[in-house]
N, CA, C and O of each residue as an XYZ file, in Angstrom:
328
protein
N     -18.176     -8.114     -0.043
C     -18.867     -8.447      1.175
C     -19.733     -9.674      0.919
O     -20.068     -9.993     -0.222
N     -20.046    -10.274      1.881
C     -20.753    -12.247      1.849
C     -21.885    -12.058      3.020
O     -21.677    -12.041      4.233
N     -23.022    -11.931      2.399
C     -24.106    -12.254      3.469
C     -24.019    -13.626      3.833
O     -23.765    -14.421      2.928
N     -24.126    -13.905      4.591
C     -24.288    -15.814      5.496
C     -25.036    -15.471      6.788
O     -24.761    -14.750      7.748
N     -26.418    -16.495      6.365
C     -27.654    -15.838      7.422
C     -27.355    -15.128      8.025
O     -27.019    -15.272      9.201
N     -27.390    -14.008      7.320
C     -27.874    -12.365      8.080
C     -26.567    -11.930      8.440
O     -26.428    -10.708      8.506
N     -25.545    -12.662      8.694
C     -24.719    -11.761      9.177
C     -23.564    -11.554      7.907
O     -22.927    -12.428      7.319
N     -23.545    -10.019      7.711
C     -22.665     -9.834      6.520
C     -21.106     -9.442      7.646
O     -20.775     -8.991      8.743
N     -20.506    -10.107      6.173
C     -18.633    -10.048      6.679
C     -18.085     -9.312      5.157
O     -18.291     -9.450      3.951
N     -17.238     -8.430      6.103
C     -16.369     -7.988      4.600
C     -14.674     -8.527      4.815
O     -13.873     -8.521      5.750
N     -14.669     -8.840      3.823
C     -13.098     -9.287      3.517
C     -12.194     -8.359      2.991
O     -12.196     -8.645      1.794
N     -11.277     -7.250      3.175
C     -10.447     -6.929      2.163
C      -9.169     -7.633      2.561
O      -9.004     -8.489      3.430
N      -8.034     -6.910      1.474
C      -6.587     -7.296      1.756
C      -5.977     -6.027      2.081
O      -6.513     -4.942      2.306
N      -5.085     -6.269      2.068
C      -4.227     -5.020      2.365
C      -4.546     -3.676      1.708
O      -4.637     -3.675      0.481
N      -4.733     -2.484      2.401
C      -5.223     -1.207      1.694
C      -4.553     -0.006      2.269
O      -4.023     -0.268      3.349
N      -4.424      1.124      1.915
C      -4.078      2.340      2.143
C      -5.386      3.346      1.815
O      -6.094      3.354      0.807
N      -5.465      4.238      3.082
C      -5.908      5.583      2.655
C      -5.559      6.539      2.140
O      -6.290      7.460      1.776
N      -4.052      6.452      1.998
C      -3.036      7.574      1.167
C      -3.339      7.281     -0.205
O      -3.280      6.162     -0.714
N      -3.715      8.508     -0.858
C      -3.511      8.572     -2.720
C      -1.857      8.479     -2.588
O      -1.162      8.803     -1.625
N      -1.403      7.861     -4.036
C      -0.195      7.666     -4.692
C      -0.552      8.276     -6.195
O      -1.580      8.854     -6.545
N       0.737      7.929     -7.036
C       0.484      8.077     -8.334
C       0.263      7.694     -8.890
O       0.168      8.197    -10.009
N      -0.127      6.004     -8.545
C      -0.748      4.799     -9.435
C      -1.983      4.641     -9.265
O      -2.761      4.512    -10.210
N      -2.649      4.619     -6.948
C      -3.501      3.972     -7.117
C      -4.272      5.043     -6.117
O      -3.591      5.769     -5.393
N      -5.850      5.121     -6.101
C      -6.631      5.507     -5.286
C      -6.387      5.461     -3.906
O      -5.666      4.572     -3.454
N      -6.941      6.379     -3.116
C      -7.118      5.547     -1.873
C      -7.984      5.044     -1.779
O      -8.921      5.271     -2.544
N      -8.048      4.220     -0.889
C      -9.332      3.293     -0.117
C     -10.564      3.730      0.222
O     -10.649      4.275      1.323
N     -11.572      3.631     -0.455
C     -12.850      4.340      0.154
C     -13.300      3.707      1.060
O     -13.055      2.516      1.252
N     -14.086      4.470      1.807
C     -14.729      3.789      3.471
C     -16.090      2.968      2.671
O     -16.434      3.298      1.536
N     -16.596      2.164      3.237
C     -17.725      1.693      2.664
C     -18.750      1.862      3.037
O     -18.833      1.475      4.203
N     -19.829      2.337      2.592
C     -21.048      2.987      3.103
C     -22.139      2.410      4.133
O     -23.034      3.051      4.683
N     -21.753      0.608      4.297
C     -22.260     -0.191      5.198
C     -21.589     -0.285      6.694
O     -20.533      0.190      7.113
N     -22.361     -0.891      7.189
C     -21.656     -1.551      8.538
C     -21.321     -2.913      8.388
O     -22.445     -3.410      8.457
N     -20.600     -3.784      8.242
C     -20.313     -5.133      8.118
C     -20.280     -5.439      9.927
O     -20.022     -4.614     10.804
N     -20.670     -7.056     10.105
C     -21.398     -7.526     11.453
C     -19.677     -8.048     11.710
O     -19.116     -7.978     12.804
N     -18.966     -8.625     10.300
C     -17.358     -9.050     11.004
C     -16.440     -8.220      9.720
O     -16.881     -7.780      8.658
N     -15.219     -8.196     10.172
C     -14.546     -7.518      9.093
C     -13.008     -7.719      9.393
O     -12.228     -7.278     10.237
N     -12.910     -8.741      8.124
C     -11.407     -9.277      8.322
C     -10.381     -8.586      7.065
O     -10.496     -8.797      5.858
N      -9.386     -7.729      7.727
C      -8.572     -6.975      7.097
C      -6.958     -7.670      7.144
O      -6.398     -8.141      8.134
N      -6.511     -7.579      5.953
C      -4.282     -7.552      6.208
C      -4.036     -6.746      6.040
O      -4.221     -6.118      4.998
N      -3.313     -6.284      7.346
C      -2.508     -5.355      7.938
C      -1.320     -5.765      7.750
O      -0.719     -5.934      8.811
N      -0.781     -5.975      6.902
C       0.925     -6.248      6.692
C       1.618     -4.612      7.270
O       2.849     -4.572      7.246
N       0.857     -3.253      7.793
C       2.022     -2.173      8.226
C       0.836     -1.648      8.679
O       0.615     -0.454      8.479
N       0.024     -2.344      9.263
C      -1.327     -1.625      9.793
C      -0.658     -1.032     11.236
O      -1.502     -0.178     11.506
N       0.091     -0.981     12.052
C       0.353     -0.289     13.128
C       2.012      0.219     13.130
O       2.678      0.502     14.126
N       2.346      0.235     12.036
C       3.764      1.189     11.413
C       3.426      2.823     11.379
O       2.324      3.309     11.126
N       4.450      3.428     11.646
C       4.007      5.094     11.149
C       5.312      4.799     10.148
O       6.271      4.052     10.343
N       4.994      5.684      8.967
C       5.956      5.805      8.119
C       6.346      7.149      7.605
O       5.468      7.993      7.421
N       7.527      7.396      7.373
C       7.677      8.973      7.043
C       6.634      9.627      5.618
O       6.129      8.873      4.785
N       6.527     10.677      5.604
C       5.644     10.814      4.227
C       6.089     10.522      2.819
O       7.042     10.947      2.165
N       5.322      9.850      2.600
C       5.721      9.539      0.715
C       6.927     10.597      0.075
O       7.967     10.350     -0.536
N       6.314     11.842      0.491
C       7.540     12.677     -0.617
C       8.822     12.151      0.250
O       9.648     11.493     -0.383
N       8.971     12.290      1.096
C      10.721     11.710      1.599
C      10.526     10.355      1.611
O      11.089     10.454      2.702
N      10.374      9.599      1.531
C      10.352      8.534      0.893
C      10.965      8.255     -0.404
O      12.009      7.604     -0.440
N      10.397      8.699     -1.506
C      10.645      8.595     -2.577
C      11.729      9.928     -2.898
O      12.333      9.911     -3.970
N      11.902     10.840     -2.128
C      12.931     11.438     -2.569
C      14.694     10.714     -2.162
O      15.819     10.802     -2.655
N      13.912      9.860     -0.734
C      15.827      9.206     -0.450
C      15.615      7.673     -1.498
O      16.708      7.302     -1.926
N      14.717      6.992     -1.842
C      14.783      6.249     -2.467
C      15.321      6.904     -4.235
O      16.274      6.353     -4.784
N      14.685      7.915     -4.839
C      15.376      8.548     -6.139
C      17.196      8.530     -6.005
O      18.125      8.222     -6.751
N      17.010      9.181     -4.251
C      18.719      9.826     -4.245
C      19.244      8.582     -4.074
O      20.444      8.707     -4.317
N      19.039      7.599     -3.827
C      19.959      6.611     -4.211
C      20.177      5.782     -5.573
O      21.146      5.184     -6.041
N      19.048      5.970     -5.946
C      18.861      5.314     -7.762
C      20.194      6.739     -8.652
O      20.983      6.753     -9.597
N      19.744      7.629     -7.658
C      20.704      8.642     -8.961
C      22.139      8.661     -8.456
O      22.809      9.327     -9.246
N      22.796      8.245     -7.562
C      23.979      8.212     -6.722
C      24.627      7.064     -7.602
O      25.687      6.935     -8.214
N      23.270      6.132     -7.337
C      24.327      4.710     -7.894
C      24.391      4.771     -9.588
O      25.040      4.059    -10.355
N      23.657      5.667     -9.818
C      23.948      5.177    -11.644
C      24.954      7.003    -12.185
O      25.285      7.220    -13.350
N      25.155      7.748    -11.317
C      26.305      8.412    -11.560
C      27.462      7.713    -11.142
O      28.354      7.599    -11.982
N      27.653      7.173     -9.909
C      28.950      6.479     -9.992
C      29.022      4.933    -10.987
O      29.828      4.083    -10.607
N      28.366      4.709    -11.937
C      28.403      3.632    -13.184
C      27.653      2.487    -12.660
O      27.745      1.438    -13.298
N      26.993      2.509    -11.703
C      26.723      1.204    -10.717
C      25.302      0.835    -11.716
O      25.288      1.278    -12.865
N      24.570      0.317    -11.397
C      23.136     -0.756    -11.745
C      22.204     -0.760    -10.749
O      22.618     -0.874     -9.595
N      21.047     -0.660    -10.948
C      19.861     -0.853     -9.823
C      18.630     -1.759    -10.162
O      17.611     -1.471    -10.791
N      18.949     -2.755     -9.661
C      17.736     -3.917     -9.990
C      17.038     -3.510     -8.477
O      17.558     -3.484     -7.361
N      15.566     -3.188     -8.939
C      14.591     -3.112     -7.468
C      13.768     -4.422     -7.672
O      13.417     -4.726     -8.812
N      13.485     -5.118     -6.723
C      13.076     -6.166     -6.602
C      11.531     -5.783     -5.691
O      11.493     -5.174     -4.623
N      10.353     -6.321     -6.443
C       9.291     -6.117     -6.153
C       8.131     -7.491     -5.738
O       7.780     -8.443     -6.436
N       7.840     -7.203     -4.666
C       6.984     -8.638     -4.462
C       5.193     -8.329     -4.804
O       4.246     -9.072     -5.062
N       5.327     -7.111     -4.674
C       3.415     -6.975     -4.749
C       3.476     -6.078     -6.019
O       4.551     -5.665     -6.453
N       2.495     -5.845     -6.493
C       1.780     -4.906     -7.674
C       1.974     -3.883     -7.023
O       3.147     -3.525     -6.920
N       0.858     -3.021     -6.330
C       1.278     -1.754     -5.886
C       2.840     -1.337     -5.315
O       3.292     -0.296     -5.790
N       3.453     -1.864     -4.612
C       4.615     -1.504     -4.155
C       5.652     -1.250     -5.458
O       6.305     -0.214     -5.588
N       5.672     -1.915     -6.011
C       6.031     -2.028     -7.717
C       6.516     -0.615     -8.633
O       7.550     -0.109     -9.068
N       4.699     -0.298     -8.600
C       4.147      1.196     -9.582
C       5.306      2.323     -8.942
O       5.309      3.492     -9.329
């Protein structure tokens, strides 16, 4: 957060309130900020829950490497990554 006469602004980037297995969730912050500029890269997405998620994403990692195939996952951010 950046005080600039008197009026404080908080900056984050992109965040989740969902725990994962890598990273925390997002804690609320105990202030009021006067502006507050957030990235929402899936801020108004609903997404199915993590466990099906990662269970059709597994069932395809294990589909393709029983039939002899290869799986390069291609990752652009850190968290999405873990």
């Amino acid at each position: 957060m950046a005080d600039i006469a008197g009026v404080r602004i908080l900056y984050t980037g992109d965040y989740s309130r969902e725990e994962d297995c890598h990273l925390c969730a997002a804690e609320i912050p105990q202030f009021s900020p006067d502006i507050c500029v957030i990235e929402s890269t899936y801020g108004v997405q609903l997404h199915q829950p993590r466990n099906v998620r990662e269970k059709c994403f597994t069932d395809v990692i294990h589909s393709t490497i029983s039939q002899g195939g290869r799986v390069l996952i291609p990752a652009f951010a850190l968290g999405r990554a873990q």
